[in-house]
C-alpha positions as a Markdown table, in Angstrom:
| # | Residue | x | y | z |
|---|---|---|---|---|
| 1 | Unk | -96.9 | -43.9 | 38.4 |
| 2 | Unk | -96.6 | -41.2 | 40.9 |
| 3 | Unk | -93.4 | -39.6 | 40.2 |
| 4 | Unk | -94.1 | -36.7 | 39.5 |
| 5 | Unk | -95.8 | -35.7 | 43.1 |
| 6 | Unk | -92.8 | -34.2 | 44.3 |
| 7 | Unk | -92.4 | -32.3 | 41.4 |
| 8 | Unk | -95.5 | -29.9 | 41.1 |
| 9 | Unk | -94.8 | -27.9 | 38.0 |
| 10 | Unk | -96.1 | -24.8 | 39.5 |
| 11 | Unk | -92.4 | -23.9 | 39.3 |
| 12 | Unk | -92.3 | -25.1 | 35.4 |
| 13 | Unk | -95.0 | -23.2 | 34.7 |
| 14 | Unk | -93.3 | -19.8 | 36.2 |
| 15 | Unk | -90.2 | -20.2 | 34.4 |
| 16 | Unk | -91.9 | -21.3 | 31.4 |
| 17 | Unk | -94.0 | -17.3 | 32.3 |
| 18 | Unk | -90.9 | -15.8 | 33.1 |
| 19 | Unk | -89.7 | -16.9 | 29.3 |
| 20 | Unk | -92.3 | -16.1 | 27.0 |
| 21 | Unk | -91.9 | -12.5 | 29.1 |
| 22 | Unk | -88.9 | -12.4 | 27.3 |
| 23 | Unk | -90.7 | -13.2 | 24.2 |
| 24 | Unk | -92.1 | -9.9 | 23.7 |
| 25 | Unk | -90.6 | -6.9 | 21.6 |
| 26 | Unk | -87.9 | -4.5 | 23.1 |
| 27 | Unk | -86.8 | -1.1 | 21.7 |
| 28 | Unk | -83.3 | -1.1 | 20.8 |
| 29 | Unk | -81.5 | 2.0 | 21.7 |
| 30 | Unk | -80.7 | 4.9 | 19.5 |
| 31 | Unk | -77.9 | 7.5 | 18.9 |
| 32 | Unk | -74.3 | 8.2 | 20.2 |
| 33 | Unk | -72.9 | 6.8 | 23.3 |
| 34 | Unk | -70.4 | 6.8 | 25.7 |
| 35 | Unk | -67.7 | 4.0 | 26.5 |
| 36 | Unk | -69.9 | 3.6 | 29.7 |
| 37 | Unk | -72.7 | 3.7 | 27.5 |
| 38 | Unk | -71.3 | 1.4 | 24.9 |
| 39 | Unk | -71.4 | -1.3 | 27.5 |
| 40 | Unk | -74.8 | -0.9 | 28.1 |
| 41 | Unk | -75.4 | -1.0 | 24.5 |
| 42 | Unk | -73.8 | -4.6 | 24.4 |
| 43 | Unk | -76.0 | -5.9 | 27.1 |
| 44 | Unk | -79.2 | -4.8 | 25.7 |
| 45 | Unk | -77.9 | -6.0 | 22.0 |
| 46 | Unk | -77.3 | -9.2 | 24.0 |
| 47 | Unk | -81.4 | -9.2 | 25.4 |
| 48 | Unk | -82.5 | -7.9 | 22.2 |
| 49 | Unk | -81.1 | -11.3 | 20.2 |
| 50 | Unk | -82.3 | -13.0 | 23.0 |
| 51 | Unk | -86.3 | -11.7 | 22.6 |
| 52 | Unk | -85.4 | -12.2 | 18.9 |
| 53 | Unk | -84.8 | -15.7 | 19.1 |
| 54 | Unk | -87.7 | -16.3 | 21.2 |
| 55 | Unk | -89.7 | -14.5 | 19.1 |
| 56 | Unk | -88.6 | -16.7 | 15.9 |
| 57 | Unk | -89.6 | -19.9 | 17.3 |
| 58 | Unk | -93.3 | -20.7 | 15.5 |
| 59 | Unk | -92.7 | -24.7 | 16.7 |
| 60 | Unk | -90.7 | -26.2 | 19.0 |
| 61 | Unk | -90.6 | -29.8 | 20.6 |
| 62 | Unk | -87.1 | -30.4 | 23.4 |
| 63 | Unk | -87.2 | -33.1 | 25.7 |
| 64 | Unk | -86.8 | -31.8 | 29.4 |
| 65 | Unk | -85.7 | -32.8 | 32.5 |
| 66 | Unk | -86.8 | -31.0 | 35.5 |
| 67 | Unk | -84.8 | -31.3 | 39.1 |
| 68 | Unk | -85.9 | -30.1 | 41.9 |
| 69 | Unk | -84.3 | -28.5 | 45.1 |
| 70 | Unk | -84.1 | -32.0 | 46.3 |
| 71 | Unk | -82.5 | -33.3 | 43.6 |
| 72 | Unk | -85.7 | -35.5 | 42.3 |
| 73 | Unk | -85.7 | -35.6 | 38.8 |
| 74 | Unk | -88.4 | -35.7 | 36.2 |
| 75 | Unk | -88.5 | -35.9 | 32.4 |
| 76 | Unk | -90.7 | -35.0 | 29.4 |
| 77 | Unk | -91.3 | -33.6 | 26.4 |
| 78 | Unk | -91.8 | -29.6 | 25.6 |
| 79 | Unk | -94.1 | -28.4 | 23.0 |
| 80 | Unk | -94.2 | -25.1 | 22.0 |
| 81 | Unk | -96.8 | -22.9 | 19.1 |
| 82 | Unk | -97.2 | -19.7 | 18.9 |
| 83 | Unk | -99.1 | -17.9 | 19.7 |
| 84 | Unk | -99.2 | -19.2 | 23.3 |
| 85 | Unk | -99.9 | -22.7 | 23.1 |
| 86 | Unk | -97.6 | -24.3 | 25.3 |
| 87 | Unk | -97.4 | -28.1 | 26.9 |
| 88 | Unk | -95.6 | -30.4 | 29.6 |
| 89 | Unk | -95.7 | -33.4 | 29.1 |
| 90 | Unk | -94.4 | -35.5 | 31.3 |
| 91 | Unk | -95.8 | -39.1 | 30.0 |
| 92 | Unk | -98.7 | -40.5 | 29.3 |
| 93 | Unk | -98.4 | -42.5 | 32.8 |
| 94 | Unk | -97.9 | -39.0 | 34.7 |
| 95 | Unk | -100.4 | -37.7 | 37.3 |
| 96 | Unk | -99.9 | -34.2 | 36.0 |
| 97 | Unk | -100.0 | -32.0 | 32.6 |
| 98 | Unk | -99.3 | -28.5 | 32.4 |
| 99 | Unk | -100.7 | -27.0 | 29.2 |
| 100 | Unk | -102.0 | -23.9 | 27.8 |
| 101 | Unk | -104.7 | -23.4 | 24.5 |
| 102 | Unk | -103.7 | -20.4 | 23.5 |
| 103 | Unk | -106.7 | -18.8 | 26.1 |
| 104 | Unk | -105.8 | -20.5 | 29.2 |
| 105 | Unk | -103.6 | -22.4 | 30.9 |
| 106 | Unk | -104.1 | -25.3 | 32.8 |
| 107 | Unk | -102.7 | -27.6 | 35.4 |
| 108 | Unk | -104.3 | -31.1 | 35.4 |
| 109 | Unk | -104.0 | -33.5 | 37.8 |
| 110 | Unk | -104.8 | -37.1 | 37.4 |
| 111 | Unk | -104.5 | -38.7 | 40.5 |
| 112 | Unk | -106.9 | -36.2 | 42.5 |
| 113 | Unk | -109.1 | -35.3 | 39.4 |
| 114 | Unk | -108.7 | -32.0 | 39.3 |
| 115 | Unk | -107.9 | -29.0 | 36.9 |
| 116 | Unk | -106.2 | -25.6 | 37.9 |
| 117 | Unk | -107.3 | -23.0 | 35.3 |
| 118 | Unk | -105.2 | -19.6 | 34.9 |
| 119 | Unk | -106.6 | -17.1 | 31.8 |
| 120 | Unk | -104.1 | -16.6 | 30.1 |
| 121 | Unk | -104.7 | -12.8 | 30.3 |
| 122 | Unk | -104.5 | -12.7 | 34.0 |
| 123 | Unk | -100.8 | -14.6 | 33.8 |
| 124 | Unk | -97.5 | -14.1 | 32.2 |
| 125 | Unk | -98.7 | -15.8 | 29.6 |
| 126 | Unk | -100.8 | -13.2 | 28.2 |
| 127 | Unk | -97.7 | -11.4 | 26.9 |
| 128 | Unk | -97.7 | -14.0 | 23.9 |
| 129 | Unk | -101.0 | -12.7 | 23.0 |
| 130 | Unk | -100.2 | -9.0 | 23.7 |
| 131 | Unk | -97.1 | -8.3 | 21.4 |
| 132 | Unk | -97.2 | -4.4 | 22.1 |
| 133 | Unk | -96.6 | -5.1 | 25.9 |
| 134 | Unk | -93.3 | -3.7 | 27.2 |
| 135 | Unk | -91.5 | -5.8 | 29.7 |
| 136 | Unk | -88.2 | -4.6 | 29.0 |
| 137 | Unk | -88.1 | -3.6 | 32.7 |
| 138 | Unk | -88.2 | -7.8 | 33.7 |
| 139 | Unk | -85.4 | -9.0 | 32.1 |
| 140 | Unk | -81.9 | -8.2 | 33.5 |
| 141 | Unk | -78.3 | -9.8 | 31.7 |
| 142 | Unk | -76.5 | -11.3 | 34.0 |
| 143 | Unk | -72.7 | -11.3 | 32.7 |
| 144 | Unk | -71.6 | -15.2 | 32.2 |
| 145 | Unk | -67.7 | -15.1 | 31.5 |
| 146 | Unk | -68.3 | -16.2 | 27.8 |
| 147 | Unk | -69.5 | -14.5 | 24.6 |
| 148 | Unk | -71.3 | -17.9 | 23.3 |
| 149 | Unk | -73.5 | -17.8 | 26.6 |
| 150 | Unk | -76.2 | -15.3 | 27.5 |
| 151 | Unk | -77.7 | -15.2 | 30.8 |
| 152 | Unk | -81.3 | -13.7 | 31.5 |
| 153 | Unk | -82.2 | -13.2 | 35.1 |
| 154 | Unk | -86.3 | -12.4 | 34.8 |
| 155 | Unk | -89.1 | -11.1 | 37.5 |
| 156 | Unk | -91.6 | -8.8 | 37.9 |
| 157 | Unk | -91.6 | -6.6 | 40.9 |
| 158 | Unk | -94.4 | -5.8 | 41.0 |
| 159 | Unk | -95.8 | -9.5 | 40.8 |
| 160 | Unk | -93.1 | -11.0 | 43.4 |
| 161 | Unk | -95.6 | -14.6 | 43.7 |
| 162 | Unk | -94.2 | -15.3 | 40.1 |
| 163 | Unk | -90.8 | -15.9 | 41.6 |
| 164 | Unk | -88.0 | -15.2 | 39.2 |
| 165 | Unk | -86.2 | -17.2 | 36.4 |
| 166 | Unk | -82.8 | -17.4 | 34.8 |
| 167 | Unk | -82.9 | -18.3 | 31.4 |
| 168 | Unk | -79.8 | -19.6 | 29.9 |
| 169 | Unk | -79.3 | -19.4 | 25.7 |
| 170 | Unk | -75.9 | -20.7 | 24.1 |
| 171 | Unk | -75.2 | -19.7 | 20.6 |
| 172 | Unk | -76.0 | -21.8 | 17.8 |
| 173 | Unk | -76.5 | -21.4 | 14.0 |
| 174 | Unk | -79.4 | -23.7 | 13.7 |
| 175 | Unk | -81.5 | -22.0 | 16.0 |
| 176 | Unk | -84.1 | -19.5 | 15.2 |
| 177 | Unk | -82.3 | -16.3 | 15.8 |
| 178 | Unk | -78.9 | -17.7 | 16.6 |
| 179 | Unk | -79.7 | -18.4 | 20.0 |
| 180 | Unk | -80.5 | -22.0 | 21.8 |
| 181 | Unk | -82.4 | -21.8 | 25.5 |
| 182 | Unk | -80.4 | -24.6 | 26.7 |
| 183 | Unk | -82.2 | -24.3 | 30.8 |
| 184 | Unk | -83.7 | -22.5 | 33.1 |
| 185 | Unk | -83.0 | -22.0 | 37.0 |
| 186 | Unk | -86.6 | -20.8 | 38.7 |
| 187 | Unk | -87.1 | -19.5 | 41.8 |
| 188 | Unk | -90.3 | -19.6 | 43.3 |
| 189 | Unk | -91.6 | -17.6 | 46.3 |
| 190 | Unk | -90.5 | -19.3 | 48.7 |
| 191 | Unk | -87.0 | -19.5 | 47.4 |
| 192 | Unk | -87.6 | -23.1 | 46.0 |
| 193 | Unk | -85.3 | -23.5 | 43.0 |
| 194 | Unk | -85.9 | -25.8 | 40.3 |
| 195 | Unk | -83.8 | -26.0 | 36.8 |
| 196 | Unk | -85.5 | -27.0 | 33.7 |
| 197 | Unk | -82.7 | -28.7 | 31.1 |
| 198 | Unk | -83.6 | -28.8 | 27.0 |
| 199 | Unk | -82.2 | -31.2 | 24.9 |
| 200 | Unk | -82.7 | -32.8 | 21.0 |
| 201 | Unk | -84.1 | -29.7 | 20.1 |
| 202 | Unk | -86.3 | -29.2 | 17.1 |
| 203 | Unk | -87.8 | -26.8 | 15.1 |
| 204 | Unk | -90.0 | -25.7 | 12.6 |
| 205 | Unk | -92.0 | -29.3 | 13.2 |
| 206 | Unk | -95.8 | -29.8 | 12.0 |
| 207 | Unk | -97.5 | -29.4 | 15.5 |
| 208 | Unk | -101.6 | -30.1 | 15.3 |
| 209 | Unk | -103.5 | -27.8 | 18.0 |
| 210 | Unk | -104.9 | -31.1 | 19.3 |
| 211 | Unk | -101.3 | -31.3 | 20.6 |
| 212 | Unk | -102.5 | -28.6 | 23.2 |
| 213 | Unk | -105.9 | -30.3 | 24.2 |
| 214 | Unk | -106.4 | -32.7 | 27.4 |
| 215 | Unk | -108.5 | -35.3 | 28.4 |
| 216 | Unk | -110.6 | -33.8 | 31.8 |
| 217 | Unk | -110.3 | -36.1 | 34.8 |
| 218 | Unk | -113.6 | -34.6 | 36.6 |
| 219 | Unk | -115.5 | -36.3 | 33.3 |
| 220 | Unk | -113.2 | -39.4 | 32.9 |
| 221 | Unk | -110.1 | -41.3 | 34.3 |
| 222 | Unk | -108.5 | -41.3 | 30.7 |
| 223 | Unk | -105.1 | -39.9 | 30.3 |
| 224 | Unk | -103.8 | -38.0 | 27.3 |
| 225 | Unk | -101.7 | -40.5 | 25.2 |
């Protein structure tokens, strides 16, 4: 099955980045404020509960469904472990897995036998495993029209090649922290936009590291099950 070649997850794996940004710690503000300042207070209450609700997720599975610019569509299953173990899978008949160990990720490609390798460190990634790292100054609230929807617009500046993501959270009770990421909208560098839907959330599961493994084509034509 070759579905998935017009849907290179380069772009899931920069939104996917661009939210576990988000999953580091912000400092609220502190002291008196202005009316002007009072609204500026809101939006960074806002992005604080949003880094919260990140931040409470130990397990996660969603399904996914992944359209491209084109309007191709692809589906699979999200797993998420913290710290930093992260995986795409879009079925076991798929030319391509994204995952990442907790050390590095990787993009693995079936068809051509080959395996991208990014340490986690030198990626986005690496702000899962570096809880101290301030990245207040990526994520921007974008205003949505409704209280029970928050809207993050993320990018670095300084790292433009990661494109930029919108992350999307709705309220809910029975998430961790309130707060369900529903989709994401990613841009990539070349203005390619691609938007990443959740659904059946769940959380809190029993997730074995094995989860987060892969079978490597350059030794073997198996595919993870």
């Amino acid at each position: 099955m070759k579905t998935l070649k017009l849907l290179r997850p380069r772009v899931a794996i920069a939104a996917l980045a661009g939210a576990v940004m988000l999953g580091t710690g912000l400092g609220a503000p502190t002291g008196p404020f202005t009316p002007a300042e009072a609204s500026a207070q809101t939006r960074s209450a806002d992005l604080n509960r949003a880094v919260t609700a990140l931040r409470s997720i130990g397990t996660m599975k969603a399904s996914f469904e992944q359209i491209d610019r084109s309007g191709n569509v692809a589906r699979g299953t999200m797993t998420l472990k913290r710290p930093g173990k992260i995986r795409f899978d879009y079925g076991k008949n798929a030319d391509l897995l994204v995952v990442s160990n907790g050390k590095s990720l990787y993009m693995v490609d079936y068809e051509v036998r080959q395996v991208e390798r990014w340490p986690i460190k030198n990626s986005p990634l690496g702000a899962l495993l570096d809880p101290e790292r301030d990245v207040a100054q990526y994520g921007t609230l974008v205003p949505t029209g409704s209280s029970d929807v928050i809207s993050i617009d993320v990018r670095d500046p300084d790292r433009p090649e990661f494109g930029r993501i919108n992350l999307i959270f709705v309220r809910n009770g029975n998430a961790p922290g309130g707060l369900q990421l529903t989709h994401w909208v990613a841009l990539d560098a070349q203005n390619h936009r691609t938007t990443v839907r959740l659904s059946s959330h769940r959380y809190g599961i029993a997730v074995p590291d094995s989860t987060f493994s892969f079978d490597d084509p350059r030794r073997s034509s198996r595919r993870p099950g």
